[in-house]
TORPA-755911 format. One record per residue: x, y, z of N, C-alpha, C in turn; residue in one letter. Coordinates in nm, 2 decimals. Example, Ala and Ser with C-alpha at 12.3 -4.5 7.8 and 13.67 -1.06 7.14 Angstrom:
2
   n.east   n.north     n.up   ca.east   ca.north    ca.up   c.east   c.north     c.up   rest
     1.32     -0.57     0.78      1.23      -0.45     0.78     1.32     -0.33     0.78      A
     1.28     -0.22     0.71      1.37      -0.11     0.71     1.29      0.00     0.79      S
END
This chain:
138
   n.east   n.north     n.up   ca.east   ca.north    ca.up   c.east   c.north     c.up   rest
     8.44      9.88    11.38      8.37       9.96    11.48     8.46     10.04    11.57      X
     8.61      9.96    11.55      8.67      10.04    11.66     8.69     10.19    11.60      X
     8.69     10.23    11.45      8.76      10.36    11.41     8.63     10.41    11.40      X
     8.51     10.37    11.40      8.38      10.45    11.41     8.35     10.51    11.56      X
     8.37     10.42    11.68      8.36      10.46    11.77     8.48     10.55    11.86      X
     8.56     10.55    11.79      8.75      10.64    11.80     8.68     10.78    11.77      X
     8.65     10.77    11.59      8.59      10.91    11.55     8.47     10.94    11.63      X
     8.35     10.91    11.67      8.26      10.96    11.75     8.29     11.02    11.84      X
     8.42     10.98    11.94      8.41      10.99    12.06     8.56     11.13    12.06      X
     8.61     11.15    11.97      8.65      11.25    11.91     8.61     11.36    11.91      X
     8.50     11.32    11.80      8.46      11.45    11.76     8.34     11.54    11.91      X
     8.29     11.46    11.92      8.15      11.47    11.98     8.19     11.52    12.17      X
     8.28     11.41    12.19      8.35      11.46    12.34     8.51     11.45    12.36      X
     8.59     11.55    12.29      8.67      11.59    12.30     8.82     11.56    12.42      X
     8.71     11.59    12.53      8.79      11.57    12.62     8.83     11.43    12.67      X
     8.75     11.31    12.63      8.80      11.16    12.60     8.84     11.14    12.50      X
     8.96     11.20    12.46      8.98      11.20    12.29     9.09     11.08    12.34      X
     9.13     11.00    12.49      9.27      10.94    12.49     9.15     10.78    12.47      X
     9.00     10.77    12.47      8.95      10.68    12.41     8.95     10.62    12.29      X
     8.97     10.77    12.21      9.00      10.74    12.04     9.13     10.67    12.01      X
     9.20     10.72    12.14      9.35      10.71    12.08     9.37     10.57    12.15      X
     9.30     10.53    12.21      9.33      10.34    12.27     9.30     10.29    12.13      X
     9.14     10.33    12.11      9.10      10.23    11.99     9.16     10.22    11.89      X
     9.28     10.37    11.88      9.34      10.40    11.72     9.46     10.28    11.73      X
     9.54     10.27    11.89      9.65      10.16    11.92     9.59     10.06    11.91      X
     9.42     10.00    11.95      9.38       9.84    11.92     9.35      9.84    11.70      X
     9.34      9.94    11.65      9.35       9.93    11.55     9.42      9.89    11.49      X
     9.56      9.93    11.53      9.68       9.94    11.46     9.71      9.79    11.51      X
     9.68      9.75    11.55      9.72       9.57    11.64     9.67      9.47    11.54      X
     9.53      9.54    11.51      9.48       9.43    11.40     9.55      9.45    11.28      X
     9.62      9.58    11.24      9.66       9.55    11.13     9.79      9.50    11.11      X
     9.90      9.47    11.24      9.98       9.41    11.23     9.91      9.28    11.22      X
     9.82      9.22    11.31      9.78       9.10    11.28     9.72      9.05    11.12      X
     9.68      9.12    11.04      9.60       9.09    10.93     9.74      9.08    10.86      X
     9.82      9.16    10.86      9.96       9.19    10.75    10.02      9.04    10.76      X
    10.00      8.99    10.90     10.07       8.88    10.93    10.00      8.75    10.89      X
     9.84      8.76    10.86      9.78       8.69    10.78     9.80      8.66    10.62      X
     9.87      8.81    10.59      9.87       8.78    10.46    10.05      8.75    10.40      X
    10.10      8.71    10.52     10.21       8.67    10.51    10.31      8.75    10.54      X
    10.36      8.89    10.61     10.41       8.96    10.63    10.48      8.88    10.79      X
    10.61      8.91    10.81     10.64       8.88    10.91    10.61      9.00    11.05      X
    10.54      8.99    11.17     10.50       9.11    11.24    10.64      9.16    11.32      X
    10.77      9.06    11.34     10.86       9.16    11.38    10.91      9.26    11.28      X
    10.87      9.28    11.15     10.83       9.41    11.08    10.77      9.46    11.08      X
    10.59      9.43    11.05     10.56       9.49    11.03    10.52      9.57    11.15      X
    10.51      9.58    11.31     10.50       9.66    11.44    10.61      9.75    11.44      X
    10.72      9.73    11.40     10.81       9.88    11.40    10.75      9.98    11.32      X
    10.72      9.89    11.16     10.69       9.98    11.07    10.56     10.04    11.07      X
    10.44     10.06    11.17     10.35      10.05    11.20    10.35     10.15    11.33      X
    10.41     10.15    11.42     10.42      10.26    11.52    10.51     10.37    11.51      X
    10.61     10.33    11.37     10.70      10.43    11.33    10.57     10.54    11.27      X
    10.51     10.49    11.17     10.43      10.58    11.09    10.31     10.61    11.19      X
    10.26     10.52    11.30     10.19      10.62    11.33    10.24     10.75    11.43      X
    10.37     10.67    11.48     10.40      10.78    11.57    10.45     10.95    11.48      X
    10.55     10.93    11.34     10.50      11.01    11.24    10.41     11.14    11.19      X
    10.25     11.02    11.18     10.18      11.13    11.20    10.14     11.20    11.32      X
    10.15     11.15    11.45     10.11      11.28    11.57    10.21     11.36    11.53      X
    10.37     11.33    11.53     10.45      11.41    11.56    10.44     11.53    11.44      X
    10.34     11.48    11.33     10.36      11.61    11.20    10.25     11.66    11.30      X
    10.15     11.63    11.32     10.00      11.71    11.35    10.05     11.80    11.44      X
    10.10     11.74    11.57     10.16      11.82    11.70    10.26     11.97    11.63      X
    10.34     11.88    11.56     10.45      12.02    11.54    10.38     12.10    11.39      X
    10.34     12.09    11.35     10.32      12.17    11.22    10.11     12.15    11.21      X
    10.10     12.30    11.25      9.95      12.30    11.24     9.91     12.26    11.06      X
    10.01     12.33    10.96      9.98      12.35    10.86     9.93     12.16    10.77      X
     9.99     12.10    10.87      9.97      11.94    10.81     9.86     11.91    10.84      X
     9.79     11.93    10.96      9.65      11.88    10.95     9.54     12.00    11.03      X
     9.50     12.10    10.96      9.38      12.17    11.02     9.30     12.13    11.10      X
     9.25     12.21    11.18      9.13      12.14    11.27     8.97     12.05    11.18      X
     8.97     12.16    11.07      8.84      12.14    10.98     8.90     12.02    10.93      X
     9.00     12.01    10.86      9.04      11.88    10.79     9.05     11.77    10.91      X
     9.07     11.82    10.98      9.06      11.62    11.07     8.91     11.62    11.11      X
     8.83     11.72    11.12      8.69      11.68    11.17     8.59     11.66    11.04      X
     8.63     11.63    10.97      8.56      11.60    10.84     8.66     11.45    10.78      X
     8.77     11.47    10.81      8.82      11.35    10.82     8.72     11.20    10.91      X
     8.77     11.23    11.00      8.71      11.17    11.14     8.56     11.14    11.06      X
     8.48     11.24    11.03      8.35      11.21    11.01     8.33     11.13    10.91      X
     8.45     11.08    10.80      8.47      11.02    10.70     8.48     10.87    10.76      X
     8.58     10.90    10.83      8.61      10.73    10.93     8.52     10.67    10.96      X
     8.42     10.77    11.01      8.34      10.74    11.12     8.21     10.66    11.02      X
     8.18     10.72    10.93      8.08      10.65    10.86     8.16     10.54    10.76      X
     8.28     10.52    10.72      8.31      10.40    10.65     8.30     10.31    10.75      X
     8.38     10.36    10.92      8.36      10.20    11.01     8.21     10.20    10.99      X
     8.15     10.25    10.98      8.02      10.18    11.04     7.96     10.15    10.96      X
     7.95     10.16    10.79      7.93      10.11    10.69     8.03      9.95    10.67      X
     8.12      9.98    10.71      8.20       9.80    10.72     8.18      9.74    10.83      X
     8.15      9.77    10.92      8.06       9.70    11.02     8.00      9.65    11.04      X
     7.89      9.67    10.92      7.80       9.67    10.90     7.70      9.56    10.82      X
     7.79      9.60    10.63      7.78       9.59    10.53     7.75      9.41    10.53      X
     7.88      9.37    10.61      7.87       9.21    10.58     7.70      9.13    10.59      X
     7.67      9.18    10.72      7.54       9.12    10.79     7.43      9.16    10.71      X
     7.43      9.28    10.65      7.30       9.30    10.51     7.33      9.20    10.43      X
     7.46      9.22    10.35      7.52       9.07    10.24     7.46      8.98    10.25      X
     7.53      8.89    10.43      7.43       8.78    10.44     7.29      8.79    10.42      X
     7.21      8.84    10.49      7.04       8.86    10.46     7.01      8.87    10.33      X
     7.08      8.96    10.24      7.03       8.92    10.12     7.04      8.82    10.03      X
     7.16      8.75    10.04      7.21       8.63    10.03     7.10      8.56    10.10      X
     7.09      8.53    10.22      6.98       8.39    10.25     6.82      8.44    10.20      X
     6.80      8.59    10.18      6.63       8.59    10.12     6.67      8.54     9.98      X
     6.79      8.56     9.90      6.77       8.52     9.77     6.79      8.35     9.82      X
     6.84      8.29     9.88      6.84       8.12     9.87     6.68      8.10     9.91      X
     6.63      8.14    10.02      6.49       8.13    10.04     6.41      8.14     9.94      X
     6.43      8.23     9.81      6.33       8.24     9.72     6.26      8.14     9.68      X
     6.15      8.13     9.60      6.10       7.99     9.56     6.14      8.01     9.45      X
     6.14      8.09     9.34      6.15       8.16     9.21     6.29      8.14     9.20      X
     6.41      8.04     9.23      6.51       8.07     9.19     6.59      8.17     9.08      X
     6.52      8.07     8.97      6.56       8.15     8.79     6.51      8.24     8.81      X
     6.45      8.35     8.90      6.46       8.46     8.89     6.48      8.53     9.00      X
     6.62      8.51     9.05      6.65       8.59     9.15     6.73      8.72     9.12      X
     6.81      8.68     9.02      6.97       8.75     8.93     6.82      8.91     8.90      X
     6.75      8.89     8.82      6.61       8.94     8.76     6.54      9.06     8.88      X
     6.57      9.00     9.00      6.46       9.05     9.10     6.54      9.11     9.18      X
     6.67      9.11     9.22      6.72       9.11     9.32     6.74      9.26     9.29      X
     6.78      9.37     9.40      6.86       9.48     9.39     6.96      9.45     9.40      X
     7.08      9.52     9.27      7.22       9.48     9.30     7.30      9.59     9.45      X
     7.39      9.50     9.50      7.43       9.55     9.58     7.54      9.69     9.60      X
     7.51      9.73     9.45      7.62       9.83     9.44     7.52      9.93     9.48      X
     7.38      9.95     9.41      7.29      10.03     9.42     7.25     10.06     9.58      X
     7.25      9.95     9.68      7.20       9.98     9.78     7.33     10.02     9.85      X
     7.45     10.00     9.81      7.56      10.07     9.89     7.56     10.20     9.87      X
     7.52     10.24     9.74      7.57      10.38     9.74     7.42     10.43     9.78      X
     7.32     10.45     9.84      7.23      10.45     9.87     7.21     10.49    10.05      X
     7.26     10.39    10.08      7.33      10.34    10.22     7.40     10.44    10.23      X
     7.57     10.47    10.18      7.65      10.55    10.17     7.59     10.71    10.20      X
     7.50     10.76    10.11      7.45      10.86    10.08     7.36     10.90    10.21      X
     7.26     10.84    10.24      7.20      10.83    10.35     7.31     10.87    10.50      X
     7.40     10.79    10.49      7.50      10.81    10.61     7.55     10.94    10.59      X
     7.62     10.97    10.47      7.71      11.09    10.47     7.63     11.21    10.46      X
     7.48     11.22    10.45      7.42      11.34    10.46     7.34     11.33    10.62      X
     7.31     11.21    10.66      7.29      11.25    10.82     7.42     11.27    10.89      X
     7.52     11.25    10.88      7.64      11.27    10.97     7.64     11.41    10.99      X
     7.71     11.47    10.82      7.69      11.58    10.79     7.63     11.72    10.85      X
     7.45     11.64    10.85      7.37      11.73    10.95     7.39     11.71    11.08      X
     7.39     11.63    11.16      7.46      11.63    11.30     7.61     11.68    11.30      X
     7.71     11.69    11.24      7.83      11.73    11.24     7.81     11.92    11.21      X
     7.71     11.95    11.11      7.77      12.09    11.12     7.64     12.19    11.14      X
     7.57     12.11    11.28      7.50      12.17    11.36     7.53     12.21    11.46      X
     7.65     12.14    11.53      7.70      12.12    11.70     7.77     12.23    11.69      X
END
């Protein structure tokens, strides 16, 4: 949620763009913490992590040609609907998961069920064409 609500508040009100940029620093925190989940020691991985992001401002700042305005606001709009599709996603999972345990019909749940690929890209498609039209209306 944090990089869906970063990109919104980006794109949409510009002038609190230093909201995006908290959420982009509590972002970057979870992923030292996750790295460190998966065994990474964090007195590495936090240098190596503010190195690169500090990196990219300093390309965007000094060299327009690295990141266009169009390219980061279609970027952003990309972010914005993956957070909020992973946000998301889990809590459908569950639901469908407990209507299939609820079933009475077990042996035919595999049979009955919509696989979940179909409703993601479904989902997906639905998001990236309303964003889309709110994005290149404004």
């Amino acid at each position: 949620m944090f990089a869906a609500v970063g990109a919104i508040v980006y794109l949409f009100r510009p002038r609190y763009a230093w909201v995006g940029v908290m959420l982009g620093g509590g972002l970057a925190a979870m992923l030292i913490r996750m790295l460190g989940v998966l065994g990474a020691p964090s007195f590495l991985t936090a240098p190596l992590i503010a190195v690169g992001m500090a990196g990219i401002v300093w390309l965007a700042r000094a060299r327009p040609v690295f990141s266009p305005e169009t390219l980061r606001e279609e970027a952003l709009l990309i972010v914005c609907t993956f957070g909020l599709a992973v946000s998301v996603l889990p809590s459908v999972l569950d639901g469908w998961q407990a209507a299939a345990n609820l079933n009475i019909r077990a042996e035919n749940v595999a049979t009955q069920a919509i696989p979940t690929w179909t409703l993601s890209v479904v989902a997906m498609s639905t998001l990236l064409g309303a964003a889309y039209a709110l994005w290149s209306r404004r």
